[in-house]
N, C-alpha and C positions, 0 to 999 in steps of 0.2 A: 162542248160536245165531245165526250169521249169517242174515240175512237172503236171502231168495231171494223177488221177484217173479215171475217166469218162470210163465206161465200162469197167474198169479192175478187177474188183470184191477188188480192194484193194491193188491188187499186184503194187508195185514200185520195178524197178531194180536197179534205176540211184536218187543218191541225192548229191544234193552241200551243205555244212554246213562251217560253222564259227566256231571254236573251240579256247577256251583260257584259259590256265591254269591261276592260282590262282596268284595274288600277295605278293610275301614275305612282311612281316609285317618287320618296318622298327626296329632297333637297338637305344638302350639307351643309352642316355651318361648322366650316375649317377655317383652317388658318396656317400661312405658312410659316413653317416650324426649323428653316433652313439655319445651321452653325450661326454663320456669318449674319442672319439678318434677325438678332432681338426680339424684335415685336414683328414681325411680321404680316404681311396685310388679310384681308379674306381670301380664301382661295376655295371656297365651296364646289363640289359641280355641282348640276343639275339633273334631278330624279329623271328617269324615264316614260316616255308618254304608253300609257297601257295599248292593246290594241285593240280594233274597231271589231265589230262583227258584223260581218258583209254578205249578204243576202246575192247567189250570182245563179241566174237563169241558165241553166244547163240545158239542152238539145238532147241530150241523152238519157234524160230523166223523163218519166210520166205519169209520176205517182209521189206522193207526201208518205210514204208510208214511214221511213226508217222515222218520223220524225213525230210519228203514233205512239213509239217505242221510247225515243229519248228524249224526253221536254226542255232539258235545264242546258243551256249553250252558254259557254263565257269563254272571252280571248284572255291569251297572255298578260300579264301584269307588267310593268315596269321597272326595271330596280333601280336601287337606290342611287344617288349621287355619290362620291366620293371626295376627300378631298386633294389636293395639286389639281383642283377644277377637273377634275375628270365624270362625267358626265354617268348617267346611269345608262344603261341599253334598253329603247325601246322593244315594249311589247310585242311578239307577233299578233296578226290579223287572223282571226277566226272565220275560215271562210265555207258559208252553208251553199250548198246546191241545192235548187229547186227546181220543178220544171218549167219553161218556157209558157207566160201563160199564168200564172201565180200571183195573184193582187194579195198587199201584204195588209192588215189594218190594226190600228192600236187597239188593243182588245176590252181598254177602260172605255172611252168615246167613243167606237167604230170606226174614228176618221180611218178615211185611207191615206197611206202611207206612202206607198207607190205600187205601179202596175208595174210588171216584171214581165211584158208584152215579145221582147226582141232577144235574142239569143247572145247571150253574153253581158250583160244589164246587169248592173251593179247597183246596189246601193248598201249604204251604212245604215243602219237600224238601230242603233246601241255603239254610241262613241265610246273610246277608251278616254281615260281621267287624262287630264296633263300630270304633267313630271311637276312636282316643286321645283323654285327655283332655287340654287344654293346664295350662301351670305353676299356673295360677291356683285349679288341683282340689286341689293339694299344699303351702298355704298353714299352717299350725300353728302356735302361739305361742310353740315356737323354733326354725319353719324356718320366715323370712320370705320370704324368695328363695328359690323353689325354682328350678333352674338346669334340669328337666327335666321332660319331659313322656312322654307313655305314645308307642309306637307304635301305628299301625291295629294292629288284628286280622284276619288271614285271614278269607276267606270259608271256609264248611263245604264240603266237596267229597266227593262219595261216587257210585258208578257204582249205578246202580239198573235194574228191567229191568222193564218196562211191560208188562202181560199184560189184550188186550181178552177181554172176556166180554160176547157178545152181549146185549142186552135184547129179549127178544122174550115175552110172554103164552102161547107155545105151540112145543114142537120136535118136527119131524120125525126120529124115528130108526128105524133097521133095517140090514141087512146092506147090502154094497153093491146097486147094481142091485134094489131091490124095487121103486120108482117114486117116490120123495121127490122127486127132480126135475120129473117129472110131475106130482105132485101139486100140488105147491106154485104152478107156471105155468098149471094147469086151474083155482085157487082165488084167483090174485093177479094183478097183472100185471106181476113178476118172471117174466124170463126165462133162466133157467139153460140150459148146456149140457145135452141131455140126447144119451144114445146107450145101446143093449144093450150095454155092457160095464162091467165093474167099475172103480170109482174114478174116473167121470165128472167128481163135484162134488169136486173139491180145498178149496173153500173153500166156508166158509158164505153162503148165500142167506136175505135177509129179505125178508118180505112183506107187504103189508096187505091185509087178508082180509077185504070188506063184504058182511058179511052182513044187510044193510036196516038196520034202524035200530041196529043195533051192528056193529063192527069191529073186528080185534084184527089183532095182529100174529106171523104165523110165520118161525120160522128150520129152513130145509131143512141139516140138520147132515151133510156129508159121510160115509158109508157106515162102519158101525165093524163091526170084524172080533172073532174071538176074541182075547185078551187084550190088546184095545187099552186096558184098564185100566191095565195094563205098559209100553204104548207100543207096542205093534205097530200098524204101520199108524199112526203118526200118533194115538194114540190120545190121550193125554194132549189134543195139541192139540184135538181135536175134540169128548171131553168137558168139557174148561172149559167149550162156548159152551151147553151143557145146564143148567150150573147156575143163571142164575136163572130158569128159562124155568118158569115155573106149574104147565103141566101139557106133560106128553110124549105125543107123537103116534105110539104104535106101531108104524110100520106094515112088515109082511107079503109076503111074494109068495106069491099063492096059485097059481100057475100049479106049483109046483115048480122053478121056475129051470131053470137048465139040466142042474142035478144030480141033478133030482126030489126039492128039498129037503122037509125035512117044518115045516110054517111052526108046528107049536108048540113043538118043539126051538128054532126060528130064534128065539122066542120068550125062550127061556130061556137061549142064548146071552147076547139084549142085557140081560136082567134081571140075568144073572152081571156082565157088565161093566160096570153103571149103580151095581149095590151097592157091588164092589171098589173102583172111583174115588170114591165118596162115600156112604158108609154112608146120607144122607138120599134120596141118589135113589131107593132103593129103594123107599120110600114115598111119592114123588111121585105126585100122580095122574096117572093112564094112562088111554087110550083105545087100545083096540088096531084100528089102520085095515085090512084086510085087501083087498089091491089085485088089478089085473089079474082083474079079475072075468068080461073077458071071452073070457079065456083056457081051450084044452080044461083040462078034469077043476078048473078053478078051483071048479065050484057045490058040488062032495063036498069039496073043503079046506074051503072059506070052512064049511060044517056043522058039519064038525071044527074047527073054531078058534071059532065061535062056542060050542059046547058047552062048551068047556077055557073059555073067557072067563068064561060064566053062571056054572059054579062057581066061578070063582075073583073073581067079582063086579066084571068087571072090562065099561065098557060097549065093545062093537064094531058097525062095520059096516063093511060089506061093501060096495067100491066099483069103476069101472073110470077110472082118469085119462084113457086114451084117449077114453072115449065118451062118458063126464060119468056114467054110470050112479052113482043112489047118490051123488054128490057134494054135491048141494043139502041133504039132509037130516042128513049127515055135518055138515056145514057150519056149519049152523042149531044142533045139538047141540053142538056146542066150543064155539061163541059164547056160548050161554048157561053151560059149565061154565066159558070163560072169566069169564062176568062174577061167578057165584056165588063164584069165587077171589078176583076184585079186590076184592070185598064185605069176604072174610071178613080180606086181608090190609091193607084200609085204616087209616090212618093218622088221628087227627085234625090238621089244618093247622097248620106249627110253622111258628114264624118261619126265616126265613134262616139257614140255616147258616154260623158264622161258622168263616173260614178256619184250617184243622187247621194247626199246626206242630209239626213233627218235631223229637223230643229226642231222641238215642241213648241208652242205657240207660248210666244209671252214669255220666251227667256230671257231676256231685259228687263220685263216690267218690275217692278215692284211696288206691293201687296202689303198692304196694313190692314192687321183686322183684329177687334177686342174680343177677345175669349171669354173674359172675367174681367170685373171690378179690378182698376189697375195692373190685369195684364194684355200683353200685344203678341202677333206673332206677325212676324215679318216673313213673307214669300217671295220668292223670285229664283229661276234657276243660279242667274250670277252671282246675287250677293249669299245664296246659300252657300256657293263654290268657296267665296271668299274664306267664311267661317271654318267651314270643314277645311281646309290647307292652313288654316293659323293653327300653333302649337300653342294654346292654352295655359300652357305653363309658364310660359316663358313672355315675363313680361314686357319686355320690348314689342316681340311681338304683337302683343294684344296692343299695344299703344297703336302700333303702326294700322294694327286693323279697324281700331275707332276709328283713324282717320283717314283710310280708303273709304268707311260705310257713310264718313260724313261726307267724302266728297261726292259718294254715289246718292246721295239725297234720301237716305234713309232718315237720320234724324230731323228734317224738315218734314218727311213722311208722319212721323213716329208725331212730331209736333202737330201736325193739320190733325191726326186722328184723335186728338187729344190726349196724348202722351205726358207725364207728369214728374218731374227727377223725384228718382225711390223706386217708381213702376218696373215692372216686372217685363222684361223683354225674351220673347221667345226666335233666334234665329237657329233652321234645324235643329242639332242634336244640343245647344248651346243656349243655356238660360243667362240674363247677366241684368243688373240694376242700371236701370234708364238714366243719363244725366245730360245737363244741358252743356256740350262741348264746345270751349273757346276759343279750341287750340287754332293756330295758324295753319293750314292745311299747304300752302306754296309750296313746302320743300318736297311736298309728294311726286315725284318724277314720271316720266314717260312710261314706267313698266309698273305701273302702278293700274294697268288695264285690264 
């Protein structure tokens, strides 16, 4: 969904971005080269690990906008190793601010990623590559010299699409035009557009609502139509900002609109399309607000609507935004059903949450699958890893990476699939001919993980 500011005052709820961690900086294969000592042993250091890109809920943020504007995010790189073992300097952390409130999700699957609910909430979305490691990691008691070292590893890269969901204690919903605008600007000092025509509020309005010694906060949710559970009307968008909101502020136009609507049908309208978008909203608590009170034939609705209310046990009143009628006592009753909510959904105080990082699903496994007559392509994030950090050229290397892939069970993979010596192997960027390997794998040691 591209973006579109144009009459929003700036608000963005929805952004697609490109996100990529840092590249490990690649490993040394040195040696030391001291007067006195001839042949001297490996002394590689080790590449730099890239850095993360970390996704942090800011409290002072309330909009995706800046990030409407710039799609493409990648952290610091790692450099290289050097050698007398001197190590490369890791990458800095690329760190995104979002607001409070921000469900992140992969934008290939939808899965979600993580909710970014609590103020200050981390998480990683895109690791940075590890460092190679330099010659001195590949040392064995009969590979004294080793003559090579690992490459960085890529940083993780994946486009993901940031979805705010307002935090607000209380939402204003109804058809278009019943008075949410109004309402909200008579109880806060949030100033929305308002005007007698449909579709005024394009974008959600929040508010703080002092009611003397408590205060809560509302979100005036732009006007949902019939089947905005489907998307009509913007509907998807406009129910996200309902869901964490405690309790829902029903309200009504008792005047009959311009239609001479009937406000308990209007009623059951938004009921249908709070269930269909999320089976829990339906059970969210309600207050049904029934407005324009000071409107002709509004005193014989607001009867009817509070009768359908009493049975269906549901509390209402009866107010006018224009004149403040009924507003004060309205008022005073959310605030307390507000706080009996916060009670009941409190929390006992946990420590810090420490920052979430993201694993794709299945980066262990590993994946055989035939493309063509006598060819393979092997998957998996780890043994892809492996491939990409061997230097190709350098045949030692390649020896030692046969025999990391045979101990990670590739070539049994490669055999069950029916794999054939000559066939054609595809691992990422890295084509190579299939054989059946005899080597003794034992002397692959502990950092061979």
């Amino acid at each position: 969904m591209e973006a579109d500011t144009r009459g929003t005052g700036g608000f963005v709820d929805e952004a697609r971005i490109h996100v990529r961690g840092g590249d490990g900086g690649a490993g040394s294969a040195a040696f030391r080269r001291e007067a006195h000592v001839p042949k001297g042993g490996p002394a590689g250091g080790d590449g730099g690990k890239g850095g993360d890109v970390v996704l942090e809920a800011d409290p002072g943020m309330s909009t995706l906008l800046e990030y409407a504007y710039k799609r493409h995010h990648r952290a610091q790189r790692g450099t290289h190793g050097k050698g007398s073992r001197r190590d490369g300097a890791d990458g800095a952390d690329l760190v995104l601010h979002v607001p409070v409130g921000t469900v992140v999700r992969d934008d290939e699957t939808g899965e979600v990623i993580v909710d970014l609910a609590r103020p200050g909430q981390r998480a990683v979305v895109a690791r940075g590559g590890r460092g190679g490691r330099g010659n001195t990691h590949f040392v064995t008691p009969t590979r004294r010299a080793p003559s090579f070292a690992e490459l960085g590893e890529p940083g993780e890269e994946r486009w993901i699409r940031l979805e705010l969901k307002l935090l607000a204690d209380a939402a204003l919903v109804g058809l278009p035009s019943v008075g949410k605008s109004s309402i909200i600007a008579r109880i806060t000092a949030a100033r929305p557009k308002i005007a007698e025509y449909p579709f005024t509020t394009l974008v959600p309005n929040l508010g703080v609502v002092d009611a003397g010694d408590r205060s809560f906060v509302v979100a005036d949710v732009p006007g949902l139509i019939e089947g905005a559970s489907q998307g009509a009307g913007l509907g998807h968008a406009f129910l996200r900002h309902i869901e964490r909101s405690a309790l829902i502020l029903h309200v009504v136009d008792l005047s009959g609109g311009y239609e001479g609507r009937d406000p308990i049908e209007d009623i059951a309208v938004i009921d249908r399309e709070l269930a269909a978008h999320a089976a829990e909203l339906a059970q969210r608590p309600q207050v049904v607000v029934g407005n324009k009170l000071d409107l002709p034939g509004a005193e014989e609705r607001s009867a009817q609507v509070q009768a359908w209310c009493a049975e269906a046990g549901r509390p209402y009143f009866a107010i006018s935004a224009a004149t403040g009628r009924g507003v004060p006592e309205m008022v005073r009753a959310v605030a307390e059903r507000v706080r009996e909510l916060r009670e009941e959904a409190a929390e006992p105080p946990a420590a810090a949450p420490a920052t979430f990082v993201y694993e794709p699903p299945g980066e262990r496994e590993v994946e055989v699958v035939r493309e063509a007559p006598g060819e393979f392509r092997v998957r998996g994030g780890r043994i892809e890893r492996m491939v990409i950090m061997t230097d190709m050229q350098n045949d030692e290397a390649v020896a030692y990476l046969q025999r990391r892939l045979q101990r990670a069970g590739v070539e049994q993979a490669l055999r069950e699939a029916g794999a054939r010596p000559g066939d054609t192997v595809h691992i990422g960027p890295v084509s190579f001919g299939f054989e059946m390997a005899e080597d003794d794998i034992s002397s692959i040691g502990e950092d061979d993980g």
